[in-house]
C-alpha positions as CSV (number, residue, x, y, z in Angstrom):
1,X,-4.7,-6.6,5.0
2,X,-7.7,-5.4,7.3
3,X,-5.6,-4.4,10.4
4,X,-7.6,-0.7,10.2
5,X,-11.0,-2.8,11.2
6,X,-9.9,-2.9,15.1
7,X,-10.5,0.3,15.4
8,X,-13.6,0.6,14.6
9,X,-16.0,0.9,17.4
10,X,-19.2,-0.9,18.7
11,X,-21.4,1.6,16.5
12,X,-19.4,0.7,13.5
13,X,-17.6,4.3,13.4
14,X,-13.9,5.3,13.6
15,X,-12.8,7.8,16.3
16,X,-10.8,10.8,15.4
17,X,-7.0,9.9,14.8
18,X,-4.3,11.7,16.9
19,X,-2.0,13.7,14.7
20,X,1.2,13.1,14.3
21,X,2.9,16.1,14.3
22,X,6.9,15.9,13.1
23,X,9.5,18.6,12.1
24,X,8.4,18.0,8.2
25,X,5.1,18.7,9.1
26,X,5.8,22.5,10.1
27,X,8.9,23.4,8.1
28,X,8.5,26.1,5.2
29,X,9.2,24.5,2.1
30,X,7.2,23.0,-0.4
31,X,8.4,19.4,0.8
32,X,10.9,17.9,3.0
33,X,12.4,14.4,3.5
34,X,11.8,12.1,6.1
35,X,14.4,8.7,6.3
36,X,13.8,6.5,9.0
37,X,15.0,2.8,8.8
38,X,12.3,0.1,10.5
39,X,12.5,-3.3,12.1
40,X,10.7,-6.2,11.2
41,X,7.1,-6.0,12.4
42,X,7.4,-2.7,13.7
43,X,4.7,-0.5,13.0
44,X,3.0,3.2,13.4
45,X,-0.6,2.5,15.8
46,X,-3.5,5.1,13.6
47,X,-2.6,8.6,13.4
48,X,-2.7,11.7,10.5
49,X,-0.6,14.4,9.6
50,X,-1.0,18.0,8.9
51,X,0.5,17.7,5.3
52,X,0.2,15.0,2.4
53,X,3.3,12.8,1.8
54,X,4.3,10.5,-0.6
55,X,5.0,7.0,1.7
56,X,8.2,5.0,-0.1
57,X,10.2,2.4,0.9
58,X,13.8,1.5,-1.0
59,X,13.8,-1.6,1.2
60,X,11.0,-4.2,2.5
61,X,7.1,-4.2,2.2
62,X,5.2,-1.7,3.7
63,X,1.2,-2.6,4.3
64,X,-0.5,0.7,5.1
65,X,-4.5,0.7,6.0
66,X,-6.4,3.8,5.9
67,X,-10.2,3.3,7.5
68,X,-11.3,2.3,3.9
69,X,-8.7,0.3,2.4
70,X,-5.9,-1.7,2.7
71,X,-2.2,-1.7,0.7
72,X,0.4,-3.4,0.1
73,X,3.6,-1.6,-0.9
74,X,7.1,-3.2,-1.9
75,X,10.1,-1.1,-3.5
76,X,9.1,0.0,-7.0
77,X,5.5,1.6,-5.4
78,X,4.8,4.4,-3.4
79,X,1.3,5.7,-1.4
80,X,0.1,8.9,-2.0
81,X,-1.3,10.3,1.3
82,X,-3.1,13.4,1.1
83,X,-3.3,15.3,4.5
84,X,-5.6,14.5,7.9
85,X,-6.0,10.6,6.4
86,X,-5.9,8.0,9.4
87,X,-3.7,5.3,8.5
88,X,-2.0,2.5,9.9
89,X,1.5,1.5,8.5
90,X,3.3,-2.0,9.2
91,X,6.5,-3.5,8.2
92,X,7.1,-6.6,6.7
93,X,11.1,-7.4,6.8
94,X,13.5,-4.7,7.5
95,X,12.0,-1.5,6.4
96,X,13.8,1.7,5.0
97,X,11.8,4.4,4.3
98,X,12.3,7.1,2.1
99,X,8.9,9.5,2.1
100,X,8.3,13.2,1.4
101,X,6.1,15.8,3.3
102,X,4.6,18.3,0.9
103,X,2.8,21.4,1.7
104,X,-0.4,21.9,0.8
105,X,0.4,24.3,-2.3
106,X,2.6,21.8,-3.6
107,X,0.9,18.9,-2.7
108,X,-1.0,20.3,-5.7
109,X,0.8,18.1,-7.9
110,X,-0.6,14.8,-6.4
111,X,-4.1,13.1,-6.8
112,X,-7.3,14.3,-4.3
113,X,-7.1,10.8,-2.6
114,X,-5.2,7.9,-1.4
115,X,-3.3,6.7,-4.2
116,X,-0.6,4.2,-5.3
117,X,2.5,5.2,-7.7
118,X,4.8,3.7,-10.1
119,X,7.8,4.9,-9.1
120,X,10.7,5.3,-11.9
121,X,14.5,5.3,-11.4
122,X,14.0,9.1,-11.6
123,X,11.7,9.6,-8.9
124,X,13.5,7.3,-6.7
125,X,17.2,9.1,-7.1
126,X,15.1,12.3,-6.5
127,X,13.2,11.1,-3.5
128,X,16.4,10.0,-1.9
129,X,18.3,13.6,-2.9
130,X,15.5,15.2,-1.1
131,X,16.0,13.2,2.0
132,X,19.3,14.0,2.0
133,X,19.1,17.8,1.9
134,X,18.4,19.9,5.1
135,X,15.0,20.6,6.6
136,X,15.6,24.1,5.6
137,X,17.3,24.0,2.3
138,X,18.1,26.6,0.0
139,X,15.1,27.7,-2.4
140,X,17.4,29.1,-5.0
141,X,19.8,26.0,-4.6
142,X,19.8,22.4,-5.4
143,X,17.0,22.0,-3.0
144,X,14.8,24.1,-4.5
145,X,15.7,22.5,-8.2
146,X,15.0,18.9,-6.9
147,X,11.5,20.0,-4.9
148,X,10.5,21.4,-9.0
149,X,11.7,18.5,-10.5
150,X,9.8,15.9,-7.7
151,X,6.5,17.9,-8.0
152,X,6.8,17.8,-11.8
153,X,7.2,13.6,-11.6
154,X,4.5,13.2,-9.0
155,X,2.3,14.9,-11.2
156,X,3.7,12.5,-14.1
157,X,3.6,9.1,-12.3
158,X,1.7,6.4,-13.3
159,X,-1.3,5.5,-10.8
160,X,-1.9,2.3,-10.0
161,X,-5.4,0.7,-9.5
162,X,-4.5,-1.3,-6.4
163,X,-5.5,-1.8,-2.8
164,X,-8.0,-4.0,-1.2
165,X,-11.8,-2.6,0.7
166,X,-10.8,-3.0,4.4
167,X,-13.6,-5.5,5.5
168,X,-15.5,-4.7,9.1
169,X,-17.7,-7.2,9.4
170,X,-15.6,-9.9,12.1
171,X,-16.8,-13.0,10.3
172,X,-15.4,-11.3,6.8
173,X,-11.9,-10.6,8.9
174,X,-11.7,-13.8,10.0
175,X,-11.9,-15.2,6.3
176,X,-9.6,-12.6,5.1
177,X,-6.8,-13.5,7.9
178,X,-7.1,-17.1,7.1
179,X,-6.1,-16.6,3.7
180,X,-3.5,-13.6,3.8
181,X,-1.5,-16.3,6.1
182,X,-2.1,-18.6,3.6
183,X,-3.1,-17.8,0.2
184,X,-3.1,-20.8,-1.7
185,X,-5.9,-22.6,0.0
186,X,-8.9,-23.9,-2.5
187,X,-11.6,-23.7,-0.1
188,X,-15.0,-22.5,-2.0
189,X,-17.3,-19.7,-0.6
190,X,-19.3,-22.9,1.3
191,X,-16.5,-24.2,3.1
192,X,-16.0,-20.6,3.8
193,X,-19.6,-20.3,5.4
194,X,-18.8,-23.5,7.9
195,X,-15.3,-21.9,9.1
196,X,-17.2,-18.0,9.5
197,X,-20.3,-19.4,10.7
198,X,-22.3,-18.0,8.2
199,X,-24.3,-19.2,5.2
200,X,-22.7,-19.0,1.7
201,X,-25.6,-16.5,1.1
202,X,-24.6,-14.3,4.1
203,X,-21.2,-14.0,3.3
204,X,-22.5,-13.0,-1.2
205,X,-24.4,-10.3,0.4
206,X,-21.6,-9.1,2.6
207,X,-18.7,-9.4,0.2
208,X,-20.8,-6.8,-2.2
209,X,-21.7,-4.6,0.6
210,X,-18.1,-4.0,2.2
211,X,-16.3,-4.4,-1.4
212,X,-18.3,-4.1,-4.5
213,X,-16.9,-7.3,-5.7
214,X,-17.0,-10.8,-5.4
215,X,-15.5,-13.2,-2.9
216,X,-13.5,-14.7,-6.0
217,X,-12.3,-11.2,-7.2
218,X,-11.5,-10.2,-3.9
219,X,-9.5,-13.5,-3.4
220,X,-7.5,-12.7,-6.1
221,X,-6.9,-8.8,-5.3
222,X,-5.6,-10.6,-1.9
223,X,-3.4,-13.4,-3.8
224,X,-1.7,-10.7,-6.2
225,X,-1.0,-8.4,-3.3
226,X,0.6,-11.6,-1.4
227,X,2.6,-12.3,-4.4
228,X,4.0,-8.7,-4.6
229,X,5.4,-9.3,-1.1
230,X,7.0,-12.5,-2.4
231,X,8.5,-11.2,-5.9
232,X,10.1,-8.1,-3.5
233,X,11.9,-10.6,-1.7
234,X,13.5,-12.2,-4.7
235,X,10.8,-15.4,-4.9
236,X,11.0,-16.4,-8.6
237,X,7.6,-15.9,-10.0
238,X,6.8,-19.3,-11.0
239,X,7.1,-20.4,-6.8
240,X,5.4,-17.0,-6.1
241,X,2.7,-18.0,-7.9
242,X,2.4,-22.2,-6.1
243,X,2.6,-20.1,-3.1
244,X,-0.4,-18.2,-3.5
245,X,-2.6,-20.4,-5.7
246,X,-1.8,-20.5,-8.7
247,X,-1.8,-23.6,-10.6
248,X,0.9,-22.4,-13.6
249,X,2.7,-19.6,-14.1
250,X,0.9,-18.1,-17.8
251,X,-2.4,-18.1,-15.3
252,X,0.1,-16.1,-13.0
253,X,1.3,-14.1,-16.2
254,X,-2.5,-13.2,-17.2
255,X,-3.9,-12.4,-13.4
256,X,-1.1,-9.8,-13.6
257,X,-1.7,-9.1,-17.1
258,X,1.5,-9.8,-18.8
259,X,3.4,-12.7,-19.8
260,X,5.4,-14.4,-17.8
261,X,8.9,-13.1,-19.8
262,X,7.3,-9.4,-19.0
263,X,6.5,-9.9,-15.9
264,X,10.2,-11.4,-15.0
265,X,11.3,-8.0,-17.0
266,X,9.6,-5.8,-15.3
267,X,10.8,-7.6,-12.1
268,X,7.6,-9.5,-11.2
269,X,5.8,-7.3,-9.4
270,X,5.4,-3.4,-11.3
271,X,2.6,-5.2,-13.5
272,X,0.6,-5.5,-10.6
């Protein structure tokens, strides 16, 4: 969740990304498609591109870092991106993604900054009609009528409050790795201290610098984003929530903010 912090440099500062410059990038249309199917642990080192896109996957998790923040993104959410923001992008499982490039006039339709969508069924049959038209389709033609109808549900899809502050300080990352590979553990902000080597005071004053939460709201930002991964894979929710900490499912059910029946409707993991 905080793989964007190795590149930050002795003073604390990011260096410029390279671009990334791809055929969707230049093209002149409102948007294109871009399909690319990933392996397992693959993943694209820091970079930007020249236009915003809209980052979806149909298959596995995606975790994407920008120099700010961290997220985690199975099938059912997408990433906003607007153009010239570094960000990293890894793949857990066997990725295929599905994104769009969007011009800057159309990229209109989308928020200012990084930001993560609901997608419906609708978006989802459109994304992956775009990605199956030409670089250069026809304005007048289907093309053209899916690029209206896309820019209409971008500007119409729910935004979702997620993604975790990337942390900098080393002792912080070293907390936040011990936990992302395993979730569930009950150790309290002291025990914490001993394993960072730094005081229980140190690491309350850091949490609220890097953050603006606590360590125990930030825990739970990390559990719920862990349990997304694990719903995408098919993890029934009551093990999802064991796995990352959760002593019964209704606490489960009311960290995501429905009940468990809703959340096992909505297939676990939208709530989030």
């Amino acid at each position: 969740m905080t793989m964007a912090g190795q590149f930050l440099s002795k003073s604390g500062q990011f260096p410029e990304a390279p671009r990334r410059d791809l055929p969707q990038d230049a093209v002149d249309r409102p948007l294109a498609g871009f399909t690319r199917d990933y392996r397992d642990g693959e993943s694209v080192p820091r970079h930007a591109h020249a236009r915003a896109q809209l980052l979806y996957a149909t298959r596995g998790v995606m975790r994407i870092s920008t120099d700010t923040t961290a997220f985690v993104l199975p099938p059912g959410r997408a990433l906003w991106m607007p153009a010239a923001v570094p960000h990293v992008t890894a793949m857990q499982g066997p990725v295929a993604m599905r994104a769009l490039f969007l011009r800057a006039d159309a990229a209109l339709a989308g928020p200012r900054t990084v930001t993560v969508m609901a997608v419906s069924p609708l978006l989802r049959e459109l994304v992956l009609a775009a990605c199956a038209e030409p670089l250069e389709w026809d304005p007048a033609g289907r093309g053209g009528h899916l690029a209206a109808l896309i820019l209409d549900e971008i500007a119409r899809a729910p935004r979702l409050p997620l993604g975790l502050p990337v942390l900098r300080d080393a002792r912080l990352r070293r907390l936040a790795a011990a936990l992302q590979a395993e979730p569930a553990q009950p150790l309290g902000l002291e025990d914490w201290a001993r394993h960072c080597g730094a005081s229980p005071r140190t690491l309350t004053r850091l949490f609220r610098e890097e953050t603006g939460m606590s360590f125990g709201r930030w825990r739970q930002m990390l559990r719920l984003a862990e349990a997304a991964v694990l719903l995408a894979r098919g993890v029934p929710p009551a093990r999802a929530a064991a796995t990352v900490g959760y002593a019964s499912a209704p606490a489960f059910g009311a960290a995501f903010g429905v009940t468990p029946g809703e959340g096992r409707a909505a297939g676990g993991m939208d709530a989030l």
